[in-house]
LOTORSE-815735 format. One record per residue (C-alpha): residue in one letter; z, x, y. Coordinates in pm, whole numbers, padded with zeros to 5 digits, always signed. Last residue first. Example, Ala and Ser with C-alpha at 12.3 -4.5 7.8 and 13.67 -1.06 7.14 Angstrom:
2
S+00714+01367-00106 A+00780+01230-00450 
***
This chain:
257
X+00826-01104-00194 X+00804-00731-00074 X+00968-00626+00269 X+00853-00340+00467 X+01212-00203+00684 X+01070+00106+00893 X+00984-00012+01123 X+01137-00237+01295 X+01016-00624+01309 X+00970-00599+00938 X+00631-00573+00795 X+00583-00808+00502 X+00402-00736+00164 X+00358-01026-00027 X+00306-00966-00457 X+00106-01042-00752 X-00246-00898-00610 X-00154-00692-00352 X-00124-00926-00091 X-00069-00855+00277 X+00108-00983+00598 X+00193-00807+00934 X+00387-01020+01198 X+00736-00782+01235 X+00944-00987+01086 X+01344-00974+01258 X+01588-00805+01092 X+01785-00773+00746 X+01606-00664+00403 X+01458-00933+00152 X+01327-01142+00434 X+01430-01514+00501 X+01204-01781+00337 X+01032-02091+00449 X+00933-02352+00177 X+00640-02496-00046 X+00542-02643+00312 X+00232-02881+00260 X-00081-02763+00370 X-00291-02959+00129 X-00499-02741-00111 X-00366-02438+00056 X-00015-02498-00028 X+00237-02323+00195 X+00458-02064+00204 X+00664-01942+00502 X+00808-01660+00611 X+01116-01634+00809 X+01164-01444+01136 X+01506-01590+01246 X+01390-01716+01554 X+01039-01584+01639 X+00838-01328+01446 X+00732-01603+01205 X+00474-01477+00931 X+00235-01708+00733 X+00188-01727+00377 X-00102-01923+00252 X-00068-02054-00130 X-00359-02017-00433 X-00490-01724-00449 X-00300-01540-00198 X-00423-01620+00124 X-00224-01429+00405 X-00095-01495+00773 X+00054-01267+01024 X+00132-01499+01340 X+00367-01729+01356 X+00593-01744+01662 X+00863-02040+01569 X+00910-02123+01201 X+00560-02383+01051 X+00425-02712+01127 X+00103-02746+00977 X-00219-02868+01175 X-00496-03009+00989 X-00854-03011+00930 X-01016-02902+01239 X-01413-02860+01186 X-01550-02540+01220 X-01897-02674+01052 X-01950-02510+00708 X-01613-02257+00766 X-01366-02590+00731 X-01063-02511+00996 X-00692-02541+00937 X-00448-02473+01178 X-00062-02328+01129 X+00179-02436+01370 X+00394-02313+01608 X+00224-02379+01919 X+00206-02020+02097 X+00138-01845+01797 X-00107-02054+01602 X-00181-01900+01303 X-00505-01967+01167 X-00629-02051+00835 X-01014-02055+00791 X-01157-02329+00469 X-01371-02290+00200 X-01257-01997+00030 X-00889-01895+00134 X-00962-01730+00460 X-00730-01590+00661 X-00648-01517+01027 X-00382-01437+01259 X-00287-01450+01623 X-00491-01772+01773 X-00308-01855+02073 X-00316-02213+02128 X-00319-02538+01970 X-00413-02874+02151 X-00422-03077+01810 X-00728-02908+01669 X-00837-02593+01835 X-01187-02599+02025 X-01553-02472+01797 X-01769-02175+01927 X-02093-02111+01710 X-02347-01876+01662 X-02278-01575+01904 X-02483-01282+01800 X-02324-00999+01694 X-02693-00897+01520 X-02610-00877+01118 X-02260-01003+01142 X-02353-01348+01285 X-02046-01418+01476 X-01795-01772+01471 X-01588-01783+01731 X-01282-01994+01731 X-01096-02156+02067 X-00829-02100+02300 X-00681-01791+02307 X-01002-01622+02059 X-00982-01661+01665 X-01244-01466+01576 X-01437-01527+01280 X-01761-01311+01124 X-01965-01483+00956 X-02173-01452+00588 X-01919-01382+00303 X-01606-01585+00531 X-01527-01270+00724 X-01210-01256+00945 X-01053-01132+01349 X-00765-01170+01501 X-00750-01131+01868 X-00971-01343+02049 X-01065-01274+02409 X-01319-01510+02389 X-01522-01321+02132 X-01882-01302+02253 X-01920-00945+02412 X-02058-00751+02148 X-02042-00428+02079 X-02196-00185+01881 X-02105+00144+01683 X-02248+00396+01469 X-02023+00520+01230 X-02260+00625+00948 X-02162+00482+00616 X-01874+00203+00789 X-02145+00118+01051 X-01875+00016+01346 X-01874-00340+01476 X-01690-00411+01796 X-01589-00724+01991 X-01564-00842+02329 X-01343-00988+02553 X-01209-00709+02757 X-00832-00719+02684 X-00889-00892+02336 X-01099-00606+02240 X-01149-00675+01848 X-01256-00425+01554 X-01527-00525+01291 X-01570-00246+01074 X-01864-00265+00885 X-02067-00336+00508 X-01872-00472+00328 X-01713-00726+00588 X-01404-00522+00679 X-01161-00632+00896 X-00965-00483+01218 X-00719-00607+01495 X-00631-00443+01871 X-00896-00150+01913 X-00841-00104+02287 X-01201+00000+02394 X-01351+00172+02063 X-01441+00549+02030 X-01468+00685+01686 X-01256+00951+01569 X-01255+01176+01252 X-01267+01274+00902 X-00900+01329+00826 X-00819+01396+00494 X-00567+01126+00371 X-00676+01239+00001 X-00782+00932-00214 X-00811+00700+00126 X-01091+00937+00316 X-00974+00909+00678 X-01116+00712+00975 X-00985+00671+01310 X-01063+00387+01540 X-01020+00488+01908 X-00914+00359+02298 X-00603+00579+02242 X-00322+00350+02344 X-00529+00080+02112 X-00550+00295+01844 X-00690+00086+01544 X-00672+00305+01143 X-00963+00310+00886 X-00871+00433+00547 X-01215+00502+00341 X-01298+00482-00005 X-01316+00087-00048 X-01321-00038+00274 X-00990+00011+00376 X-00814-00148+00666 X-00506-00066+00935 X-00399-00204+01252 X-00231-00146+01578 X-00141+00235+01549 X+00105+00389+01757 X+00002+00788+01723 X+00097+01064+01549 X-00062+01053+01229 X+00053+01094+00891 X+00268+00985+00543 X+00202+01048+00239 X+00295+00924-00056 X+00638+00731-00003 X+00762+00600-00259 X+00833+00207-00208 X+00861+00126-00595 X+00552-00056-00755 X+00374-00028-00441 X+00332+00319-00376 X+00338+00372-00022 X+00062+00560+00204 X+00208+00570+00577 X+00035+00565+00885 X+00266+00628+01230 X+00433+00920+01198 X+00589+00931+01453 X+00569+00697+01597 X+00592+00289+01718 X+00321+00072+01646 X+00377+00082+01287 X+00110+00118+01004 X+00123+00020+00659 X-00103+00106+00309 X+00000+00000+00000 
***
């Protein structure tokens, strides 16, 4: 498992997930966001106005690419998608070659999602949906229920969850027209949020920082959960396959449910 913390030093670390060792750990700068694309580790400095890459097998460092205030990251299988909330716009980095475009098309959106042929980004007040080939703007579709602040995106198959961080709630949007499903209550501040299979986990960095579990089919709350270790959650979500990683709200408590 692979986490990041904005504060430093160091600021990338390489855990193994069966038992927390540490691997590796590197880098010594606050890091927004981290993503692999299959060989490669690929980090966000917004402080530094860069995306680093590093070969994943051996942590060797293999370079800098220059991105405005790289603030979220995904990988579509073919680029790096990293948003520029402060500017608007959007960038797409060749993962082979490292060339780089942007795209100015994204609201202001923050987090950021591929459905197998669009790129998402959930903007302040309303989705984007991108055609990954050119950038182009296809679609822009409003919020359901008055929701705001889009902080955190997944996609469970047929349908784009989005955590609404201002409004509390969880939204629910179909990918084959951006239509608004349903909203979900869910704990204060959510904004992490993770598909695993069959339930979407969202992360509440307000109140008492629970997470919560819900069932994708329907939305209904399975339940909200406190953290295995004390302190606030820090927003990050990921799933390795039988468990939920969750980044506390100071590094460097990582939680596993």
């Amino acid at each position: 498992m692979w986490v990041v913390t904005s504060s430093c030093c160091p600021s990338v670390w390489k855990l193994r997930a069966a038992d927390f060792f540490t691997i590796t750990a590197f880098g010594g700068a606050p890091v927004n966001a981290v993503v692999a694309d299959g060989r490669h580790i690929w980090t966000a400095t917004a402080s530094g106005n860069f995306v680093s890459k590093f070969e994943g097998a051996n942590n060797v460092f293999l370079g800098n690419i220059g991105v405005a205030n790289p603030t979220a990251m995904m990988f579509d299988g073919v680029h790096i998608w990293a948003t520029n909330p402060a500017a608007g716009n959007v960038s797409r980095i060749t993962a082979l070659t490292g060339a780089v475009a942007s795209f100015a098309s994204t609201l202001g959106g923050e987090a950021v999602a591929f459905d197998g042929d669009f790129v998402w980004i959930a903007g302040t007040g309303q989705l984007a949906k991108l055609n990954p080939a050119t950038g182009a703007l296809v679609s822009t579709y409003l919020y359901g229920g008055g929701a705001t602040g889009g902080a955190g995106m997944a996609f469970d198959g047929t349908h784009m969850w989005i955590s609404h961080l201002n409004s509390s709630v969880v939204g629910k949007y179909r990918v084959s027209d951006g239509g608004h499903v349903g909203s979900y209550a869910v704990p204060p501040g959510p904004k992490g949020v993770v598909f695993d299979g069959t339930h979407i986990w969202v992360a509440s960095v307000g109140g008492a920082g629970l997470v919560s579990k819900l069932r994708a089919v329907d939305g209904s709350l399975v339940g909200s959960y406190p953290t295995p270790t004390p302190g606030a959650v820090g927003g990050g979500l990921a799933f390795d396959g039988s468990n939920v990683w969750v980044m506390g709200g100071g590094f460097p408590f990582i939680n596993k449910m």
